[in-house]
C-alpha positions in Angstrom: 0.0 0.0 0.0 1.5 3.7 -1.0 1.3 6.3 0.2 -1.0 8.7 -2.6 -2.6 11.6 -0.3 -0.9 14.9 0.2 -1.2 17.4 3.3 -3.7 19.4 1.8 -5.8 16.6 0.0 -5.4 14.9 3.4 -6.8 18.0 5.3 -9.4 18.3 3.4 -10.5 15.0 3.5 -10.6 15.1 7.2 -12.5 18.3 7.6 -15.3 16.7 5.1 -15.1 13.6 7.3 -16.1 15.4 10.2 -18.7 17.6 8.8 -20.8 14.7 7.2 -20.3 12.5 10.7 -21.3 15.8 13.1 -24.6 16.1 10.7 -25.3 12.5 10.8 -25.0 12.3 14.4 -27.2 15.8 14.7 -29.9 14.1 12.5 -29.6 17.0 10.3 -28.8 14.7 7.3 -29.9 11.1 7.0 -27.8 7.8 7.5 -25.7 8.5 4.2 -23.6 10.8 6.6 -22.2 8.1 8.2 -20.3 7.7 5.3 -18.3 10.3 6.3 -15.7 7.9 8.2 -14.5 7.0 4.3 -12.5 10.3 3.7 -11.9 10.0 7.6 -10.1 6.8 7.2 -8.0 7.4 3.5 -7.3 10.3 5.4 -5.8 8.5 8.2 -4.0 6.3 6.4 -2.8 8.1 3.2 -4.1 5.9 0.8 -7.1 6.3 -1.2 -7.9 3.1 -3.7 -9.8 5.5 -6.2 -6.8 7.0 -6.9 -4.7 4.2 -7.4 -7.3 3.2 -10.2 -7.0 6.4 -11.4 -3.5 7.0 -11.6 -3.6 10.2 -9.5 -1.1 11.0 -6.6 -1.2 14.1 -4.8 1.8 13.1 -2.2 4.9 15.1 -3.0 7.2 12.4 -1.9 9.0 10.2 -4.1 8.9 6.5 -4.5 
C-alpha cells in the first residue's frame, strides 16, 4: 500500500469527514452521513484506492 494523499488533500478529507459524521449524528442529514468515516479513514491512512485506479497522486514524496 503507497502512500497517494498529500497534506492538503489529506486535510481536506478530514474536515469533510467530520462535517458529514457531526450532521449525521445531529440528525440534520440522513444515514448517508455516516459515510463520512471514508475520507476519515484514506485520510488516516494516506491511501485512497480510487486514486490508485486512477493514476492520480497528490503526495509530493517520491517513491
Amino acid at each position: 500500500m503507497n502512500i497517494n494523499v498529500g497534506t492538503l488533500d489529506r486535510v481536506l478529507r478530514v474536515v469533510a469527514g467530520l462535517v458529514l459524521i457531526v450532521l449525521a449524528a445531529t440528525g440534520t442529514v440522513g444515514w448517508w452521513g455516516w459515510l463520512g468515516v471514508v475520507p476519515l479513514a484514506t485520510a488516516l491512512f494516506r491511501f485512497c484506492p480510487a486514486y490508485t485506479l486512477l493514476g492520480i497522486n497528490t503526495c509530493p514524496l517520491k517513491k
